[in-house]
Gaussian input, Z-matrix of N, CA and C with variables (Angstrom, degrees):
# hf/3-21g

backbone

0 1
 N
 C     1     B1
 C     2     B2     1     A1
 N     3     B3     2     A2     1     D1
 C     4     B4     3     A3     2     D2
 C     5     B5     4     A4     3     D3
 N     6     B6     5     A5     4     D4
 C     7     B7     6     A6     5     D5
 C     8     B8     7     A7     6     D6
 N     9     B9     8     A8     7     D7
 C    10    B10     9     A9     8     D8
 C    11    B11    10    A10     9     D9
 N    12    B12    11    A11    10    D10
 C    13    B13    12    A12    11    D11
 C    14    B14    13    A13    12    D12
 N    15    B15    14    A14    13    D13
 C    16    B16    15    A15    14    D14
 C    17    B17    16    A16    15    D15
 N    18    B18    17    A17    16    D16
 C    19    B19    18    A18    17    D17
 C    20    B20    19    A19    18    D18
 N    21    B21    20    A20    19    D19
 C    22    B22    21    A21    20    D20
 C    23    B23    22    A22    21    D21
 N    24    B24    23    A23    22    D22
 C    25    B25    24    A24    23    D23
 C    26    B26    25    A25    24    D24
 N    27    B27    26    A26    25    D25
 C    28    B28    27    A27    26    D26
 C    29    B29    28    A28    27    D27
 N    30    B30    29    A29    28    D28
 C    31    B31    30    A30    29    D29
 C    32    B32    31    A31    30    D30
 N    33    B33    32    A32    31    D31
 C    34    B34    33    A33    32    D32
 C    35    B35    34    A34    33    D33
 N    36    B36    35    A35    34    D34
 C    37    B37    36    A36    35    D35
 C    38    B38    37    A37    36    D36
 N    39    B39    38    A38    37    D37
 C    40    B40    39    A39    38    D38
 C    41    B41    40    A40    39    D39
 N    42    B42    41    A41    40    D40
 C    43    B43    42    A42    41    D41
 C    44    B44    43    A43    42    D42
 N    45    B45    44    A44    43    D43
 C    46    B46    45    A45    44    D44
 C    47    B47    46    A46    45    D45
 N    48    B48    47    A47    46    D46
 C    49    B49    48    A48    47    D47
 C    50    B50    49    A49    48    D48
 N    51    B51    50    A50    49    D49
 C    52    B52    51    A51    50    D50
 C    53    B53    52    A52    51    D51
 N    54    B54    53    A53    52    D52
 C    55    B55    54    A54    53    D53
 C    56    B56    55    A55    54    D54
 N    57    B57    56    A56    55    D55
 C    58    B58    57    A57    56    D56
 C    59    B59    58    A58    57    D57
 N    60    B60    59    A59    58    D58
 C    61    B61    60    A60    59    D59
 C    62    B62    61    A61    60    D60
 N    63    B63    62    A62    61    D61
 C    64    B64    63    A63    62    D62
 C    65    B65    64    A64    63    D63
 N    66    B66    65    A65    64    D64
 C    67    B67    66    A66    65    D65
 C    68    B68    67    A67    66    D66
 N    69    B69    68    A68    67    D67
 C    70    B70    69    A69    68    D68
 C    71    B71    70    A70    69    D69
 N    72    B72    71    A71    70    D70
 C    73    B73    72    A72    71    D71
 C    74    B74    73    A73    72    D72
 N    75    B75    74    A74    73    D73
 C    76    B76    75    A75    74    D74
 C    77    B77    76    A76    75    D75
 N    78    B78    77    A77    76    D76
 C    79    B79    78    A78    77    D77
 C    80    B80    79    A79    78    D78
 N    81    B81    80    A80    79    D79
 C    82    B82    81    A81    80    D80
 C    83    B83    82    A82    81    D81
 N    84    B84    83    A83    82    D82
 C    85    B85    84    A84    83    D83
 C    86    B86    85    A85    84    D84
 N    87    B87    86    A86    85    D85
 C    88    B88    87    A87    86    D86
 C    89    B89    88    A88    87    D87
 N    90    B90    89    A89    88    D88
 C    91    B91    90    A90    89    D89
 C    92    B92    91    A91    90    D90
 N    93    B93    92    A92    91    D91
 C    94    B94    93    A93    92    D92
 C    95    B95    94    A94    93    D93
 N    96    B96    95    A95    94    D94
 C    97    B97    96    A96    95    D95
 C    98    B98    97    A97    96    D96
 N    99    B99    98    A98    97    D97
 C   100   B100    99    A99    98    D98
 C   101   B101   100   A100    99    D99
 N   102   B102   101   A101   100   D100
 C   103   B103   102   A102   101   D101
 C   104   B104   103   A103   102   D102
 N   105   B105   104   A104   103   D103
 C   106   B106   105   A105   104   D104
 C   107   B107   106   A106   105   D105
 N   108   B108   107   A107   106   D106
 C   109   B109   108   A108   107   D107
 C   110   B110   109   A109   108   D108
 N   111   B111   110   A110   109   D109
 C   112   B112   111   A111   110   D110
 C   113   B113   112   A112   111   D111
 N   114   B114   113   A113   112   D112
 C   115   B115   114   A114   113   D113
 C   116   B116   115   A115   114   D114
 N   117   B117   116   A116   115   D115
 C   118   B118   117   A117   116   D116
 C   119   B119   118   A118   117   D117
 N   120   B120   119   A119   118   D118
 C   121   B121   120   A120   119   D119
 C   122   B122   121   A121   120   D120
 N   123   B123   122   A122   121   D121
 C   124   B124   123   A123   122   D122
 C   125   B125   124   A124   123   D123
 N   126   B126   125   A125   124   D124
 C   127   B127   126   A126   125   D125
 C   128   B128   127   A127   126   D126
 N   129   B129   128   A128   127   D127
 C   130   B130   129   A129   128   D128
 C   131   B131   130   A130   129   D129
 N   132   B132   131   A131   130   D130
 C   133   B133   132   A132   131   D131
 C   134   B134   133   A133   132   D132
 N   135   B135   134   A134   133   D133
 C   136   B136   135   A135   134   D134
 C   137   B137   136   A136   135   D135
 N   138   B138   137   A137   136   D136
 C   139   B139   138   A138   137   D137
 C   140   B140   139   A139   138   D138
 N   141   B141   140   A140   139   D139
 C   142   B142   141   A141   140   D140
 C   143   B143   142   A142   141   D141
 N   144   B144   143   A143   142   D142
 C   145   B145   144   A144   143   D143
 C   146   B146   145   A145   144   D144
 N   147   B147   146   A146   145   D145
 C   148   B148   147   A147   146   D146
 C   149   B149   148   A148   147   D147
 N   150   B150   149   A149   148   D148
 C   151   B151   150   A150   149   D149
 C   152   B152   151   A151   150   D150
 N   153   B153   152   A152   151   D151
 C   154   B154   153   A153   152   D152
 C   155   B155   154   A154   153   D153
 N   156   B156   155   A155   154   D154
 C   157   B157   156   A156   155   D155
 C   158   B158   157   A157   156   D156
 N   159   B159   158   A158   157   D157
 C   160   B160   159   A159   158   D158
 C   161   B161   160   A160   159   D159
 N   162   B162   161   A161   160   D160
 C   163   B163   162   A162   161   D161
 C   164   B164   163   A163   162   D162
 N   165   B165   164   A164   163   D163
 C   166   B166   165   A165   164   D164
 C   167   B167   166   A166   165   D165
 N   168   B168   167   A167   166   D166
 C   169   B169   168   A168   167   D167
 C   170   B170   169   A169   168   D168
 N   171   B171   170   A170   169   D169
 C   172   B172   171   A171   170   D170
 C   173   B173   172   A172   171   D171
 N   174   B174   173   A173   172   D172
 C   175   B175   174   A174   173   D173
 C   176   B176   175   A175   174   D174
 N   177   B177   176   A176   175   D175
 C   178   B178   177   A177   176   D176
 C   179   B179   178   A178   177   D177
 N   180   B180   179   A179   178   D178
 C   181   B181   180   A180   179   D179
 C   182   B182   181   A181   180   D180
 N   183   B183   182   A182   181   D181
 C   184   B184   183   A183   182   D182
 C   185   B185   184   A184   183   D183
 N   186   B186   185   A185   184   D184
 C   187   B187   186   A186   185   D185
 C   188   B188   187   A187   186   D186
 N   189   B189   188   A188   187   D187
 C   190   B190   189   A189   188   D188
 C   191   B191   190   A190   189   D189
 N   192   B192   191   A191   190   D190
 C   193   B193   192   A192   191   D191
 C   194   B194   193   A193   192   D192
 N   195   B195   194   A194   193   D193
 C   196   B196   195   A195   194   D194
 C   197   B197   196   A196   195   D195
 N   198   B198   197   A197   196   D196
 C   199   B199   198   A198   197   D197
 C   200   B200   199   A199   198   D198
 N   201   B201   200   A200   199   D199
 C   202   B202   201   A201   200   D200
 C   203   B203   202   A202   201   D201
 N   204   B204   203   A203   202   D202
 C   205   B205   204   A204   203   D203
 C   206   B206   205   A205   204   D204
 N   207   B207   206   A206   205   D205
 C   208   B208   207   A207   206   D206
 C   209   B209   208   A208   207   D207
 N   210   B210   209   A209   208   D208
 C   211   B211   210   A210   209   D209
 C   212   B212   211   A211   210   D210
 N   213   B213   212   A212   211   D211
 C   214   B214   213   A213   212   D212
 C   215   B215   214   A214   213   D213
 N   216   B216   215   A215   214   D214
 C   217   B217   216   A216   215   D215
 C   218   B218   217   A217   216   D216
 N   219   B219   218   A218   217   D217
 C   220   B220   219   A219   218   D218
 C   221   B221   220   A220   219   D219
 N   222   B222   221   A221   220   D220
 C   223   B223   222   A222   221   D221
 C   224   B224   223   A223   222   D222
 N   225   B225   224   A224   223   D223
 C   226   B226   225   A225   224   D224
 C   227   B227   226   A226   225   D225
 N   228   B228   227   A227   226   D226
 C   229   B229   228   A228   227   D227
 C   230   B230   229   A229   228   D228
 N   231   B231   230   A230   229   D229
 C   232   B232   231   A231   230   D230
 C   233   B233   232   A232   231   D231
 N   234   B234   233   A233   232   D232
 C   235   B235   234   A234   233   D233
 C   236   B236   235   A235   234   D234
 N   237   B237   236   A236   235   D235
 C   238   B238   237   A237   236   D236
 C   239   B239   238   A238   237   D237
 N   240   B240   239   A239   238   D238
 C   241   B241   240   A240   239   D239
 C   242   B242   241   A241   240   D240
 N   243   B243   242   A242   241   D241
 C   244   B244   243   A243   242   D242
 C   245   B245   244   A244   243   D243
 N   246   B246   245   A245   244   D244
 C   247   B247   246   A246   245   D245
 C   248   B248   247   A247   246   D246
 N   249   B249   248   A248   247   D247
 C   250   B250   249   A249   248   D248
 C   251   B251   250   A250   249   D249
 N   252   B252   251   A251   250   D250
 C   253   B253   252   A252   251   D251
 C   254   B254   253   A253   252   D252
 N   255   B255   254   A254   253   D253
 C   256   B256   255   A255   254   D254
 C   257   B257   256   A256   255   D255

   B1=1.4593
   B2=1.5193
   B3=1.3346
   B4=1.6004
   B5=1.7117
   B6=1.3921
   B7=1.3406
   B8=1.1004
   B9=1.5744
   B10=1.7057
   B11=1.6353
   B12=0.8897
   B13=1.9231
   B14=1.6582
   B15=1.4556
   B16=1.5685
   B17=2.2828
   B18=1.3858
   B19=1.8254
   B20=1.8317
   B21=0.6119
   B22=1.5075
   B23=1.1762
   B24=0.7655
   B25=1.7438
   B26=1.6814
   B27=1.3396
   B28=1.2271
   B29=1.5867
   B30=1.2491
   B31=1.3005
   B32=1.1854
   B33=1.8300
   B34=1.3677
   B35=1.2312
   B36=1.2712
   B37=1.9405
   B38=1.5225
   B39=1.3487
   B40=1.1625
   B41=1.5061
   B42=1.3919
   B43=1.0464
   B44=1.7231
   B45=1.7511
   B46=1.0784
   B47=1.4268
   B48=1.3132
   B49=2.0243
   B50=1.4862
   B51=1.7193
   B52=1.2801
   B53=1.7266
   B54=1.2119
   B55=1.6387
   B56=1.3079
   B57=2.1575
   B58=1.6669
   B59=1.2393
   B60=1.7073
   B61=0.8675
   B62=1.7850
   B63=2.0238
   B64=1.5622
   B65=1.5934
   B66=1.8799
   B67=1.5455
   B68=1.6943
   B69=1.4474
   B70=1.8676
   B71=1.1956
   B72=1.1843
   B73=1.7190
   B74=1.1837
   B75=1.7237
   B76=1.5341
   B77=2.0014
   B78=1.7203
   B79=1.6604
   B80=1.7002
   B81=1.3959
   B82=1.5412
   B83=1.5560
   B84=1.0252
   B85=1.3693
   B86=1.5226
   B87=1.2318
   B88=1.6426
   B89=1.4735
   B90=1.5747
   B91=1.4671
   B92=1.3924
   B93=1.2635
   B94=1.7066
   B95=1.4505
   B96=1.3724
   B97=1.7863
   B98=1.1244
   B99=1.9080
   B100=1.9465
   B101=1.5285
   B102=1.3763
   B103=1.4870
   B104=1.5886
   B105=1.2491
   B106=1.7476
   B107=1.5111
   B108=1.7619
   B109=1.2916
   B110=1.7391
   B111=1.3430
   B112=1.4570
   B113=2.2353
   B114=1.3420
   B115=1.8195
   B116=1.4326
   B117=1.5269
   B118=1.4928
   B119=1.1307
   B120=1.4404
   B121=1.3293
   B122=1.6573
   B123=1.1666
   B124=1.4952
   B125=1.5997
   B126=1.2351
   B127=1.7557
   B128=1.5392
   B129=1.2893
   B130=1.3538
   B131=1.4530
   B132=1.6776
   B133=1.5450
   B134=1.6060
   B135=1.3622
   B136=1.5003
   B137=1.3664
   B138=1.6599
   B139=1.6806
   B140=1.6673
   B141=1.0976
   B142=1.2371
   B143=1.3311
   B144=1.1997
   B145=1.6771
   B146=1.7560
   B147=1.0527
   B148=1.9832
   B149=1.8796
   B150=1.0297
   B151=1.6176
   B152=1.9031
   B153=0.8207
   B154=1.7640
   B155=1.0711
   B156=1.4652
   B157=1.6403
   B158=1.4140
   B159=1.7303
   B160=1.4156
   B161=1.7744
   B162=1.6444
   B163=1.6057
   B164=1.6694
   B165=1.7598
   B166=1.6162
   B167=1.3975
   B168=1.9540
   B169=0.9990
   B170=1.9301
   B171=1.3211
   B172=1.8645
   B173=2.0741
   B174=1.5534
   B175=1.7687
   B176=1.8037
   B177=1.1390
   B178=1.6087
   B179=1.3461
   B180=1.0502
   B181=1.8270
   B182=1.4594
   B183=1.4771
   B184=1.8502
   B185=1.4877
   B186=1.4334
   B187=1.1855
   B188=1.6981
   B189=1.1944
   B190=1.1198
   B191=1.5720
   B192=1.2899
   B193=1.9536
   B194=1.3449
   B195=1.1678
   B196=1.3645
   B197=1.6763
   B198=1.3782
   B199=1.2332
   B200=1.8052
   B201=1.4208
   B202=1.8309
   B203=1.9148
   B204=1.6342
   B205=1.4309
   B206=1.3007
   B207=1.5688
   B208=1.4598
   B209=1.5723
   B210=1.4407
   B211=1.4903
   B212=1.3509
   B213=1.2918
   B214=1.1422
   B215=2.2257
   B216=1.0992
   B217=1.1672
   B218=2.0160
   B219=1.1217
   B220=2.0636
   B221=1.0724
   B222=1.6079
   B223=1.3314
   B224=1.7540
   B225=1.2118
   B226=1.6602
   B227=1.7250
   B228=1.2503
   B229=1.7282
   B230=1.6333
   B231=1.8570
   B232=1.4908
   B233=1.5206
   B234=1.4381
   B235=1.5430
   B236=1.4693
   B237=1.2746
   B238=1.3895
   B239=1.9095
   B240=1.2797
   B241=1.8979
   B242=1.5548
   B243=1.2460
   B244=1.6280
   B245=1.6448
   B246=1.2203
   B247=1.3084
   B248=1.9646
   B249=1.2341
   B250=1.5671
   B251=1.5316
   B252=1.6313
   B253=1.5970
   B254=1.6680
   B255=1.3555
   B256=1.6120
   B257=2.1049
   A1=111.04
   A2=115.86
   A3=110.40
   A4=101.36
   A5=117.68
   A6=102.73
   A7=136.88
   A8=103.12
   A9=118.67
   A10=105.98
   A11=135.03
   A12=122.86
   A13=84.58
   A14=141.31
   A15=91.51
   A16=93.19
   A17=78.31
   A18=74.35
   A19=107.38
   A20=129.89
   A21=156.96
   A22=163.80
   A23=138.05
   A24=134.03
   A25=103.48
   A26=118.84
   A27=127.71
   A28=117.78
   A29=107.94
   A30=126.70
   A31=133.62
   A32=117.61
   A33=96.72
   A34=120.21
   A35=112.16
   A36=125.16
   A37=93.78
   A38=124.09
   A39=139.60
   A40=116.69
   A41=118.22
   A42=124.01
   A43=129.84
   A44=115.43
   A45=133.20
   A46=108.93
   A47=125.67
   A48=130.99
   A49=79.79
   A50=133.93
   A51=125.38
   A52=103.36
   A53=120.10
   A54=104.47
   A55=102.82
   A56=99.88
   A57=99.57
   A58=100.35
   A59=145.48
   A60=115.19
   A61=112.70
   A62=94.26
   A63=98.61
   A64=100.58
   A65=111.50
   A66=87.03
   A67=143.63
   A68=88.23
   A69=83.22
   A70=133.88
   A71=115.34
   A72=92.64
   A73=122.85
   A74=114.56
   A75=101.01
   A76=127.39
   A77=72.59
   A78=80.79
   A79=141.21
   A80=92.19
   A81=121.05
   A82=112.99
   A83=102.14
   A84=80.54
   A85=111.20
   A86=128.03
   A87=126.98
   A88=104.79
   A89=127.30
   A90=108.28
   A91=114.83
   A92=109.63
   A93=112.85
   A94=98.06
   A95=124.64
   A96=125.76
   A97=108.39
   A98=111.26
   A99=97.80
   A100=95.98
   A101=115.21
   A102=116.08
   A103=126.11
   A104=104.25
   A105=118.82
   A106=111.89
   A107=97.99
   A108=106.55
   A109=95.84
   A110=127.17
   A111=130.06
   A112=95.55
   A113=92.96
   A114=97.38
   A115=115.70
   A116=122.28
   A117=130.63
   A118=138.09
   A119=117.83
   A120=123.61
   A121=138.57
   A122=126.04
   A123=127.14
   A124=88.10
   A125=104.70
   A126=124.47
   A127=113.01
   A128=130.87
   A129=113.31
   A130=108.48
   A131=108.23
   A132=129.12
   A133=116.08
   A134=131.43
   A135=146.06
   A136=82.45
   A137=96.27
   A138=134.85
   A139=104.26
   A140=149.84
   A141=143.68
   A142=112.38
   A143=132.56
   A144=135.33
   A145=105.29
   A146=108.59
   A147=120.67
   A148=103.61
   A149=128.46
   A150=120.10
   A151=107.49
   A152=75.63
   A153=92.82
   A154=91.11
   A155=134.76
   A156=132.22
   A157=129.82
   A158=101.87
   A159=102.10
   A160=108.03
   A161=115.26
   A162=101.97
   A163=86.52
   A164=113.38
   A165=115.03
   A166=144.74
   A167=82.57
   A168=90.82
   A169=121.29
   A170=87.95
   A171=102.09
   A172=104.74
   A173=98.06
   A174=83.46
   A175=84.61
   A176=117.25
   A177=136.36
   A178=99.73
   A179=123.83
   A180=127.93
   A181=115.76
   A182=79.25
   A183=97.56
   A184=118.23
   A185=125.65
   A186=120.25
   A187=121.07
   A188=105.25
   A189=132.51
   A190=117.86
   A191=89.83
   A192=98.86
   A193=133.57
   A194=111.73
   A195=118.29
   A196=92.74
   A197=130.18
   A198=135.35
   A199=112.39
   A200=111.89
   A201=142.70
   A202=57.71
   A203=119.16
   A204=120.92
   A205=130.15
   A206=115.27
   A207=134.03
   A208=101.54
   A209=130.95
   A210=114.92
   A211=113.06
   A212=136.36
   A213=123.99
   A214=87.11
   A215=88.24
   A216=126.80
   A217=99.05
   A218=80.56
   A219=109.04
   A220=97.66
   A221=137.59
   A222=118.95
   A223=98.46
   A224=122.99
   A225=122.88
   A226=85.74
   A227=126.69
   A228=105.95
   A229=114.52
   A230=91.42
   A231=74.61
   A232=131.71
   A233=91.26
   A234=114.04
   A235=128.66
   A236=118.72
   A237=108.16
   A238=78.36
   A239=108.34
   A240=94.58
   A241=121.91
   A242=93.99
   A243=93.31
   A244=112.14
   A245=121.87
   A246=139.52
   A247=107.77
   A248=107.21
   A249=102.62
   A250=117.51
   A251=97.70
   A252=117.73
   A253=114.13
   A254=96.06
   A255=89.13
   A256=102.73
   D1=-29.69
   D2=-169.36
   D3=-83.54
   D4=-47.28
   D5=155.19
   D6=-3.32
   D7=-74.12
   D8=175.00
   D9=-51.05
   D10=-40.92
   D11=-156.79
   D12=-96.60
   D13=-4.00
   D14=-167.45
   D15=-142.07
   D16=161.92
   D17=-177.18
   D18=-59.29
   D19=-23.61
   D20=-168.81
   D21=-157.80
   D22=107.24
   D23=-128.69
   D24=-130.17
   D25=122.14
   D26=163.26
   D27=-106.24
   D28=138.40
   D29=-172.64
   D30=-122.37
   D31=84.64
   D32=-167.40
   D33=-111.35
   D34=161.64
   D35=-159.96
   D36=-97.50
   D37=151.62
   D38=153.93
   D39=-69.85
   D40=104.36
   D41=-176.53
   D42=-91.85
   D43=6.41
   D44=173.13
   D45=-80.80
   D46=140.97
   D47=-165.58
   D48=-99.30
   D49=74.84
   D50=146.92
   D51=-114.20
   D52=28.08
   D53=162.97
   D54=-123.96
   D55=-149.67
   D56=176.73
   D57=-85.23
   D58=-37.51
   D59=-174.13
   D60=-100.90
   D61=149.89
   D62=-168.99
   D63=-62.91
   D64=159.77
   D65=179.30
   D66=-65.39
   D67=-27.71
   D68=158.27
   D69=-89.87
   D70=7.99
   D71=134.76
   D72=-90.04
   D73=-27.19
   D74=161.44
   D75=-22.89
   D76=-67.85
   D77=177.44
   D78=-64.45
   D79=-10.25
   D80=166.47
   D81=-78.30
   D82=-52.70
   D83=-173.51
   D84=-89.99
   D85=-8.04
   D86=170.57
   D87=-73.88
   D88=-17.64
   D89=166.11
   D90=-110.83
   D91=-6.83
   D92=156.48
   D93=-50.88
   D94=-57.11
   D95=-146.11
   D96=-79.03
   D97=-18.82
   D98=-172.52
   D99=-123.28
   D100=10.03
   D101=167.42
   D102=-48.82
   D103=12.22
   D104=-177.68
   D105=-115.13
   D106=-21.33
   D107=-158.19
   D108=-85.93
   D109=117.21
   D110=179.13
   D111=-68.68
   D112=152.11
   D113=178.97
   D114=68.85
   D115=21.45
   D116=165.39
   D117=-120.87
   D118=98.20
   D119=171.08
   D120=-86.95
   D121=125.68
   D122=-142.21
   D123=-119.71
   D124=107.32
   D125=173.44
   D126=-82.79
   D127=140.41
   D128=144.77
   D129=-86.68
   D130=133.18
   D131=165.09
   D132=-24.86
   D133=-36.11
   D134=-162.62
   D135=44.57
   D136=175.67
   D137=-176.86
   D138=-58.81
   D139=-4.89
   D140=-170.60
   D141=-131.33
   D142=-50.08
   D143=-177.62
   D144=-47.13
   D145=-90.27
   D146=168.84
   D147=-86.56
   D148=107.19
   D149=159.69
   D150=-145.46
   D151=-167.84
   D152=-173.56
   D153=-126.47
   D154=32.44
   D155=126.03
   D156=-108.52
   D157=-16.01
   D158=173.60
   D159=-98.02
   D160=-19.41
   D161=-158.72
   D162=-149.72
   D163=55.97
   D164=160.50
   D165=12.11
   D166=-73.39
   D167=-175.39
   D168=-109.47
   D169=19.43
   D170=172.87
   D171=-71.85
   D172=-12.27
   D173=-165.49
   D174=-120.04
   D175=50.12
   D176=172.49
   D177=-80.35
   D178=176.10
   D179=148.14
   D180=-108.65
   D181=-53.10
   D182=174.05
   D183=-67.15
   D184=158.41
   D185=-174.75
   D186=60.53
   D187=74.88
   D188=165.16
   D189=-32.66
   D190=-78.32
   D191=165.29
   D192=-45.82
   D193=-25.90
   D194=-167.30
   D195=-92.75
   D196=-30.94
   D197=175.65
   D198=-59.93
   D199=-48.21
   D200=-154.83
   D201=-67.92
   D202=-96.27
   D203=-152.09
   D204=-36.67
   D205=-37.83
   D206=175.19
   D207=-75.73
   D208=-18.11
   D209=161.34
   D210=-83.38
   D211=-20.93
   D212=-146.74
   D213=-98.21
   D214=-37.63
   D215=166.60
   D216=-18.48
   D217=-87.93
   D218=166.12
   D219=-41.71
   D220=-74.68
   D221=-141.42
   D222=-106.05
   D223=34.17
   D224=149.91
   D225=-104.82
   D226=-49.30
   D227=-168.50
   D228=-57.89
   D229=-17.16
   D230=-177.07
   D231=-83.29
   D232=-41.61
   D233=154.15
   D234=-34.34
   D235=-30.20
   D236=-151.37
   D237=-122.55
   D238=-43.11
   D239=-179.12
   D240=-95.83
   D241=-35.43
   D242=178.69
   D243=-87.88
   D244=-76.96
   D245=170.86
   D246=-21.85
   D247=-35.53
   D248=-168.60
   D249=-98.12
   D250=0.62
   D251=-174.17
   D252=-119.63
   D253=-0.69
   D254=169.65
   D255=-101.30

């Protein structure tokens, strides 16, 4: 769906080994899956954008809220530093 609304679409993978999958296959299979999709580019996150050194407590389970803030968190940093400079 996000495809559809924008000239171009970046996509980035979490590149920290805190889930089940290690990150490259993370990243394998997120550009295996949109490798059809024309206007998509599939980033790895690096150590600073999403990590469990910049946003702790975003890779919590517990505490719900503190997760909702640390996303919203991300996508004004992204918006306003990354997103407005490419």
């Amino acid at each position: 769906e996000a495809v559809k609304k924008v000239d171009h679409l970046l996509v980035f993978v979490l590149s920290e080994d805190l889930s089940t999958f290690p990150a490259d296959v993370r990243l394998k299979l997120v550009q295996e899956g949109t490798s059809h999709l024309d206007g998509v580019t599939v980033i790895s996150s690096g150590p600073y954008m999403v990590s469990s050194a910049t946003f702790p407590s975003y890779f919590l389970e517990e505490g719900h809220d503190r997760v909702k803030v640390h996303t919203e968190l991300d996508a004004k940093v992204f918006a306003r530093r990354i997103a407005e400079n490419t």
